[in-house]
N, C-alpha and C positions, 0 to 999 in steps of 0.2 A: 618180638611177638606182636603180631597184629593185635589183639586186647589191651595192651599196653599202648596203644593210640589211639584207642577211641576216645570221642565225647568225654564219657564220665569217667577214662582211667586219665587222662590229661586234667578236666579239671580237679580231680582228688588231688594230683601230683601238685599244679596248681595251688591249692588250699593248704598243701599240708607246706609248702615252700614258704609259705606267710606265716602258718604258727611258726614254721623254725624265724624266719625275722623278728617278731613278734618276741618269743623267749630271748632273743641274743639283745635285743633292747631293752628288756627287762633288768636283764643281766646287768648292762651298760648302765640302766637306770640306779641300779643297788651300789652299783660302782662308785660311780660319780655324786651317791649322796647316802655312802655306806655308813658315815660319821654323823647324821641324821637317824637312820632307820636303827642303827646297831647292828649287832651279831645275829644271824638267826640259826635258832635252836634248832639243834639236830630233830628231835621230836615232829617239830612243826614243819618240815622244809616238804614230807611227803603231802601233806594235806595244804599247802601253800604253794604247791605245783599241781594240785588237783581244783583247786579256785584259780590260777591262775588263767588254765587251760578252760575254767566257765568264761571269764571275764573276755579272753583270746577268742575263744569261739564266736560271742554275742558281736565283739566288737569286729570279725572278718565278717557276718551275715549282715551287719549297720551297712558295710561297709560295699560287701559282694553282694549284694541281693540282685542287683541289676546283672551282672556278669555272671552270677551262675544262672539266672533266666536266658541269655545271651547261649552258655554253653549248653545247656539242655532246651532249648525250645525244640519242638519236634515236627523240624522241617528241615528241606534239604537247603535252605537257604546257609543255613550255618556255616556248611559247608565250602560256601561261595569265598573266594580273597578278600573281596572287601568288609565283608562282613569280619572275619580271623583278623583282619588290621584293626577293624570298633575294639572289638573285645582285647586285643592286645595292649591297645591306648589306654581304653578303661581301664585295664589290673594295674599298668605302670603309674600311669597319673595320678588317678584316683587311690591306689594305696603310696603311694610317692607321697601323696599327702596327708590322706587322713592317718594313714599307719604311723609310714616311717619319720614323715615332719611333726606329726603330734607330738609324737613319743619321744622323741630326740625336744621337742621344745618342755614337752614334760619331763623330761630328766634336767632341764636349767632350771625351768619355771619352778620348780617343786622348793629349790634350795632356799626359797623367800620367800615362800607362802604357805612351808610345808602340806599343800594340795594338790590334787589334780587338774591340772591342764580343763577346763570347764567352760560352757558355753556361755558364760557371765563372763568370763572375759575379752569372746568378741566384742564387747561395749569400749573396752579401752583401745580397740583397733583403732579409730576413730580421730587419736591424737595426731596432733602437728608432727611432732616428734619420732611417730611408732618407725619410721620406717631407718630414721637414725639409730633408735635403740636396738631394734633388731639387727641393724650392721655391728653394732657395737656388740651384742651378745654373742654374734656368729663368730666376732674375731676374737673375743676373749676365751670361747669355746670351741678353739678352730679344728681341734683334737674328736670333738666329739660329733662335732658336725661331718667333719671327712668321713668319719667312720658311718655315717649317719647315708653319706653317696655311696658308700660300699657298699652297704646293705641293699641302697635302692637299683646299684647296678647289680645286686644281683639277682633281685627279682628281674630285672629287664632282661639279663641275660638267662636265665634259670628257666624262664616261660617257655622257652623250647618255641620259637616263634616260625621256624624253620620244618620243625614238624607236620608234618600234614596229617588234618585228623582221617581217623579210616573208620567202618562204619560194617560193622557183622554181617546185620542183616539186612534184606534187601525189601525191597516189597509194599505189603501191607503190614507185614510182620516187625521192618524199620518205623513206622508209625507208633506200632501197639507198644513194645518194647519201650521205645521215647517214653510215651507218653507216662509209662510207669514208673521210670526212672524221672520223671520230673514230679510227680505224683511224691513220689518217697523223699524226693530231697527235698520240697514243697514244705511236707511234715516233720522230714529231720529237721531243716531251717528253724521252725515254727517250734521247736522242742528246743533247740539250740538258744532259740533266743528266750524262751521263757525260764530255761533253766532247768526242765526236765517233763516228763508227759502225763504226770498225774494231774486229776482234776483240782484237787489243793495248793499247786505250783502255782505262785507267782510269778509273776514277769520281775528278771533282775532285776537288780537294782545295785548304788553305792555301797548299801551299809551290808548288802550281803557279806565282802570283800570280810567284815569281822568273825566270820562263822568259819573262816579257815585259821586264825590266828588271834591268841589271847592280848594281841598287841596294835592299837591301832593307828600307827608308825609303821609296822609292816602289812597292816591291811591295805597302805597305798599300795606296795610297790606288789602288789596282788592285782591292782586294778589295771586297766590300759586303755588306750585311746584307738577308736573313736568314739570306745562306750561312752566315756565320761562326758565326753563334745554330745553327742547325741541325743544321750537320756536327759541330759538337763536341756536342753531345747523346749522354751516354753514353760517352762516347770513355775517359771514365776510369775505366769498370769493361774494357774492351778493350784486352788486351796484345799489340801488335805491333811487331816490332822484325825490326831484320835479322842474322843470325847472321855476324859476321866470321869468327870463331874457332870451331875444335872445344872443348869441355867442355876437353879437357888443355891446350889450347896457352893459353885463354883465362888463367887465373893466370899463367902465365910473363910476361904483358905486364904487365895489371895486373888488381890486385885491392881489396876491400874490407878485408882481412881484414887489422885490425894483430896484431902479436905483437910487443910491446916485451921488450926486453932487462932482467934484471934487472942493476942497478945494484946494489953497494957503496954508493956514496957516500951519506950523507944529502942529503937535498933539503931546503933550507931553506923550499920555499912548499911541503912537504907538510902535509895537514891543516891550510891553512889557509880562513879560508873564500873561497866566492866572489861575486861579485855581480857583473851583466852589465848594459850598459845598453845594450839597441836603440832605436837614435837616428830617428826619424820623418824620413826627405827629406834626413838631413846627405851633403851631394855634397862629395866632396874640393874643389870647387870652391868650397863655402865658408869654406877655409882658407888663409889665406895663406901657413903655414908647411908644409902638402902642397902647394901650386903657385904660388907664388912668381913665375911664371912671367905666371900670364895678372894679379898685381896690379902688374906692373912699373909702366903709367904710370896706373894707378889711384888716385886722390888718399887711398880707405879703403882700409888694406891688412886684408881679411881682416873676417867677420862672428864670427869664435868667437875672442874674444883668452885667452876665459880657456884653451878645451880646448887653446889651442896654446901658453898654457905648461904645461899639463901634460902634452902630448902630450913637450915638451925632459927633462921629466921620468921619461918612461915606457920602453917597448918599443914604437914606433910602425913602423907598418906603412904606408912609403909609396904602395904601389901596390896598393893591398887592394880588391877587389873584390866585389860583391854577386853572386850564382848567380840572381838573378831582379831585376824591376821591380815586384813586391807584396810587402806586409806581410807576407801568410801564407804568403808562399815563403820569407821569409827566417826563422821560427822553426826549421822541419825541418834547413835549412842551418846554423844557430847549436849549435840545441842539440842535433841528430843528426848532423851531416854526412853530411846527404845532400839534394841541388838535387834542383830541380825542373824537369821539363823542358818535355813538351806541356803536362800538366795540370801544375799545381801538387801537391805528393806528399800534401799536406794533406786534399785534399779526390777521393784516391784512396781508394776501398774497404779499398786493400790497406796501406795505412797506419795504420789498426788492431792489424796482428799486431805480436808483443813486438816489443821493438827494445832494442838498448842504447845509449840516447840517456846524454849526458851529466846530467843531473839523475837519471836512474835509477842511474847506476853508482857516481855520491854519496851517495843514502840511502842502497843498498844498503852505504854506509859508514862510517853513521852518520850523515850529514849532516842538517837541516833543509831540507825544499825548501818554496821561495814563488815566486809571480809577479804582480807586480804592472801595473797597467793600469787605467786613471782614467775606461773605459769603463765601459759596462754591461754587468755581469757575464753573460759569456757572449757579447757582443759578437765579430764578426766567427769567431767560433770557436776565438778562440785560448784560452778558458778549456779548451774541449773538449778540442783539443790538447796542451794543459802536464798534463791529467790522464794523456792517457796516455803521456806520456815519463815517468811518475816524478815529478809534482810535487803535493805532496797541501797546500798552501794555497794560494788563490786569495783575492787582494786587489783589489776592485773601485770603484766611484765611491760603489755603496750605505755599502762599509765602512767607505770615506772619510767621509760624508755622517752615519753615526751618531753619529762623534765631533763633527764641525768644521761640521756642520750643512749646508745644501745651496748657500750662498754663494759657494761656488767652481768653479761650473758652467759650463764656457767657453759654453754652451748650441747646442752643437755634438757635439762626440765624447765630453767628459768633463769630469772636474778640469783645470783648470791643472795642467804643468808644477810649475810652481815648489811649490805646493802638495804635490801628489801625492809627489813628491821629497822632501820635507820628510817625510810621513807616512812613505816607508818606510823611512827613516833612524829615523822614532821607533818603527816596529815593530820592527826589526831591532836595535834599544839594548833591548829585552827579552827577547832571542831567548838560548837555551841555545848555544853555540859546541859545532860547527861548525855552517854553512848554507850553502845556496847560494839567491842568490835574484838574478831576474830583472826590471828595470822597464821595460815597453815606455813610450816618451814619448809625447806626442797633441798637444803646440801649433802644432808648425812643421810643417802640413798644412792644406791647404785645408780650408776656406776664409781661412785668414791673419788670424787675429784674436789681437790679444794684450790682456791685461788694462788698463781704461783707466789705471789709476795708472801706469800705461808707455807712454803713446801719445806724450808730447814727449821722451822719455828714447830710445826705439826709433825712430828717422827711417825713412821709406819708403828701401829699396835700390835695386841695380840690378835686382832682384827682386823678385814678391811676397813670395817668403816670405824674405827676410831679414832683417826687423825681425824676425819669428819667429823665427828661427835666433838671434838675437841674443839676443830671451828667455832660449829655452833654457839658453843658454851661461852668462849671465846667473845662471841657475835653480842649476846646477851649481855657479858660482863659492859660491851662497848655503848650498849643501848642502854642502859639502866647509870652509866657513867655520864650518858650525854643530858638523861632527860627526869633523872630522879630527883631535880631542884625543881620541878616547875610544878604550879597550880595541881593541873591534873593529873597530874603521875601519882601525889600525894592523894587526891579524892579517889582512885579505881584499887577493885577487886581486881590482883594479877592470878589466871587459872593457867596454870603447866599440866599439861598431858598427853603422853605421849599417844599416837593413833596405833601402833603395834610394836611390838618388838623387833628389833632388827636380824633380816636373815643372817648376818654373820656374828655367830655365837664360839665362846670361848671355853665356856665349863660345862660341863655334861651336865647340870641339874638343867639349863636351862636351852638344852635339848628335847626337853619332855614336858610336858604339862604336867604343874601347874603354873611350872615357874615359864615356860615357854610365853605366857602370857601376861606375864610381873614386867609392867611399866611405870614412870614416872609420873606421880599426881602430887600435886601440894597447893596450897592458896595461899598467897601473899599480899597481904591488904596493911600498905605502910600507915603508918600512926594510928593504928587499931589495937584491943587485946587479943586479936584473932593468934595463935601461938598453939602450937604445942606437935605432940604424936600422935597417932592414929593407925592401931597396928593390928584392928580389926580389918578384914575381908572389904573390901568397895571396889567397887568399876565405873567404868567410864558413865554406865547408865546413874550410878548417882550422883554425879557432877550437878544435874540442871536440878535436882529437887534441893541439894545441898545448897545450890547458892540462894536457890530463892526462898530457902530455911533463913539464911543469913542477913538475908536483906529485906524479912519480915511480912514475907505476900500471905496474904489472906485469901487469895483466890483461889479455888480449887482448882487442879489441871491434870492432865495424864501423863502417867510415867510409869518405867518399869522399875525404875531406881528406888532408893530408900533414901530420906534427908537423917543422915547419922545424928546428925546432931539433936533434931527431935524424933522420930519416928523408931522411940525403939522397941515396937512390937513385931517390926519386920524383919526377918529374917537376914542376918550379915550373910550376901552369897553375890557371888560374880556366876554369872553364865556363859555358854558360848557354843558352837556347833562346831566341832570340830574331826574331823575325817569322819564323818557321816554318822557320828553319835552325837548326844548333847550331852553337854558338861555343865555340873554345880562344883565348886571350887568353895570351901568352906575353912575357915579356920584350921579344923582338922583331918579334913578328908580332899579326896576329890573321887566324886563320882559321874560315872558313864554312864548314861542310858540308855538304848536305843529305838525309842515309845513303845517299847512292851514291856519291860524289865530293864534292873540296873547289870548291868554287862559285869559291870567292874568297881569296885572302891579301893582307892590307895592313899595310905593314912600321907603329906603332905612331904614328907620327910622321906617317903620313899622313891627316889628320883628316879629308878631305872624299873620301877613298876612290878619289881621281882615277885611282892606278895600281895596277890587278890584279895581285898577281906569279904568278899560278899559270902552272907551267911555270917560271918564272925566277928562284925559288930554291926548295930545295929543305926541303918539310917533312915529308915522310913518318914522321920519327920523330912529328910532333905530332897527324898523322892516325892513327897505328899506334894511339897511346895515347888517341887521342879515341875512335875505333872501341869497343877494349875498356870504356873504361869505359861507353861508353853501352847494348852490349850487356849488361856486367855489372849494369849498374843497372836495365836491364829484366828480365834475368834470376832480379833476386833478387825485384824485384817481383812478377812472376809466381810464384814460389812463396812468396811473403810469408815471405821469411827474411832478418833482418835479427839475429843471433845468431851469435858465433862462438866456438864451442867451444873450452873449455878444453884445453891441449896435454900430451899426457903430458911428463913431468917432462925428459925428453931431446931436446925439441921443439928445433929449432934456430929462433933469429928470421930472420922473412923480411923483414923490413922495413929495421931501424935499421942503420946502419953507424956504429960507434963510428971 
């Protein structure tokens, strides 16, 4: 039938040939990370194909906007061969990438960062390395990938390229006709992409994806790509938030702003030095002596025997939690306390202006600052980073490599562990006292490879990565062997914490939030009374006020943390943003919000999220204080003030309660 080739019955067939791509990647999607998302509920699967098919729709108009202007402009050019070859390029290339390469890199990418595929990770495009990892992922994935050209051969061939479009009417009446059919699809676009045509309608968005399901693990797999790529574009030079509080009421709940008490008493860990070690993937779960629980009928108890005796040794932090699921969310939170919410704070504009991060408020006291990292210098940006909190040496894979030659190149992300660990032990045995210095680790991360002289010593786990994890532990046990006699090893504050959990997970609690976020924290400060357990709620964000609780600072600074040790009028709570809600994680809750209301509360213990308590207990004090802080943390953002004034001498403290 001649109507069946016109213009606008080709492009529908067109369009509608991409939502069926679109749904069979989805599919693929739930497939390949169905032991992530879980089972989905008969109830929800109708109203999770009716979000689906919002999020499909927005993301073919991100995507066609130019190609259905192409097929409806209302001229006879269209009609011309070379014009039919534009437009045929366009749909295959153009969705060849954004569609079917997103979405296929979103169904690997999701497995380690339980998220979506987003325009904050073109940043990490950037790496020496990217182009190696992506071969590496392609061939570890080579199943999902092939299926991934099927798809894309069949848009290529499915486009009916061969058709010639035909055309009703003739005349002035082909003009008028056109123009009204671009007129309408104009407007459906334009409804399509806001999400529907009433004046109340927003423009999509991420955290819609929760209004289709009670679960926000299967709100991803509700979402697609190139929504995700697109709508965050920019999003991190743009400050929006919703105002809880007026300006006066907003401190009375909570605030950034510590004002420590001055102490009498000496501090025995003042001026001493410090050294921090963020741990690559270590999940509480790989310890036996944080969860004892899930190795009860396990034949290995635990992957890190050495860190957990030294953890018996330390000030460990049972239930210590990450503010993010990336690397470079968890520097800002260590050594500034301050998470990261939408975007990562890292890779905001407005994280640039001064800040009194912890490494800054240690030169500024005499201190040595370094940071160490077995990448390539400059790598993922955390060189850029540690410059501007205050850390003026940066120790690389190059600087490794001039001493110790280029031999110990996992030939992936950097140095060996065990190595690289070694070296800053020997740069730190030359160092003027005091320092603080930082070593990010790089083994026990995908792609899971450890050194061969360890391949029959380190047995495959119930994980990929815990032969790596084992390394590591390993690595440490070696390092604390070589250099626990000397001077300074004795004078430093040792800080262990991990930057997130590891994507390969073993036990379904730690599948789901809150435990999806339970990592390794503990302080080790030899010939101290520093000792004991710690089985209240902390995160990464109160590392920097804790330590310089411990080491007796006087000076007021910013942070979103709480110092446990003194400050206990603040509220025990870990945060985080997590599939486009915000999360408070408390002792005995954890609740979702999504800045209007709390979505969802699941008492801690409830791991597969079965029963909602909203309405049926009562958390209003952990929304009052989620509200504020997240207001206060946009707020400062926006005016990029992150400083807090010294107090005239009569200043009373708002924080510590002796």
């Amino acid at each position: 039938m001649k109507i069946l080739k016109t213009h606008t019955a080709l492009l529908v067939w067109r369009l509608l040939l991409l939502y069926a791509v679109l749904m069979s990647l989805r599919v693929l999607f739930y497939i390949y990370n169905s032991t992530l998302i879980g089972p989905l509920p008969d109830a929800e699967i109708g109203a999770m194909l009716k979000g689906a098919l919002q999020f499909d729709t927005v993301s073919l108009l991100y995507a066609n906007a130019i190609f259905v202007l192409l097929s409806l402009v209302p001229l006879h050019l269209r009609e011309r061969g070379w014009w039919q070859s534009v437009m045929y390029w366009y749909y295959v290339v153009v969705n060849g990438v954004l569609v079917v390469g997103f979405n296929v890199a979103d169904a690997i990418y999701f497995r380690y960062t339980q998220k979506r595929f987003s325009a904050d990770e073109i940043f990490f495009a950037d790496n020496d390395n990217s182009l190696q990892l992506v071969l590496k992922f392609v061939a570890e994935n080579w199943l999902l990938t092939l299926l991934g050209v099927v798809l894309l051969v069949v848009l290529a061939f499915g486009y009916g390229r061969r058709v010639k479009p035909q055309t009703v009417f003739k005349g002035a009446l082909y003009y008028v006709t056109s123009t009204v059919v671009l007129l309408l699809a104009v407007g459906l676009a334009i409804g399509g992409i806001r999400g529907g045509f009433t004046k109340m309608t927003r423009p999509v968005t991420l955290s819609n994806a929760t209004l289709y399901t009670a679960d926000n693990m299967r709100a991803t797999m509700i979402l697609s790509n190139p929504f995700c790529v697109l709508r965050t574009i920019g999003s991190s030079g743009k400050i929006h938030y919703e105002r809880y509080f007026t300006e006066e009421e907003l401190p009375a709940v909570y605030t950034p702003e510590h004002r420590p008490i001055k102490r009498n008493a000496t501090n025995e860990l003042a001026s001493r030095n410090v050294v921090m070690f963020i741990l690559e993937s270590f999940s509480a779960e790989h310890s036996a002596l944080l969860r004892p629980d899930i190795y009860a009928n396990k034949e290995k108890k635990g992957y890190t025997p050495f860190l957990d005796s030294l953890m018996r040794q330390s000030y460990t932090f049972y239930n210590m939690y990450s503010n993010g699921k990336r690397s470079i969310q968890a520097l800002p939170a260590v050594w500034s306390s301050i998470p990261s919410f939408k975007s990562p704070f890292v890779l905001m504009p407005q994280a640039m202006a001064e800040t009194q991060a912890l490494p800054k408020m240690l030169r500024d006291k005499g201190y040595q600052t370094m940071f160490f990292c077995g990448s390539d210098s400059g790598s993922m940006g955390f060189g850029a980073f540690a410059r501007s909190v205050g850390i003026e040496n940066l120790y690389s894979r190059e600087d490794y490599e001039k001493l110790h030659g280029n031999g110990d190149f996992d030939g992936y992300w950097g140095i060996w562990d065990e190595e690289f660990i070694g070296y800053m032990g020997e740069v730190l045995s030359q160092q003027q006292q005091p320092f603080f210095s930082t070593l990010f680790t790089l083994s026990s991360h995908h792609p899971f490879v450890i050194p061969e002289r360890y391949e029959e010593r380190f047995k495959a786990g119930l994980t990929a990565n815990h032969r790596c994890v084992e390394y590591v532990d390993n690595a440490f046990r070696n390092f604390f062997a070589r250099y626990e006699g000397e001077e300074w090893f004795n004078n430093t504050i040792f800080v262990f914490v991990a930057d997130h959990v590891s994507s390969e997970k073993f036990s379904e609690e730690f599948r789901r939030s809150p435990a999806d976020y339970q990592v390794f924290g503990f302080i080790y400060a030899p010939e101290s009374a520093l000792f004991g357990e710690h089985h209240q709620v902390t995160s990464q964000i109160d590392i920097m006020p804790m330590l310089l609780g411990l080491m007796g600072n006087t000076t007021p600074y910013f942070a979103f943390g709480r110092d446990v040790f003194n400050e206990f009028g603040r509220e025990p709570m870990a945060v985080n943003y997590d599939n486009n809600l915000f999360q408070a994680i408390t002792d005995k809750y954890l609740v979702q919000f999504d800045e209007k209301a709390v979505t969802a509360v699941y008492a801690v213990e409830d791991i597969n999220h079965t029963d909602n308590l909203v309405g049926k207990v009562d958390v209003s004090h952990i929304e009052q204080n989620l509200k504020a802080m997240i207001q206060s943390y946009y707020s400062h953002i926006e005016r990029k003030d992150y400083v807090v004034d010294a107090p005239a001498a009569d200043d009373e403290d708002m924080d510590a309660e002796e």
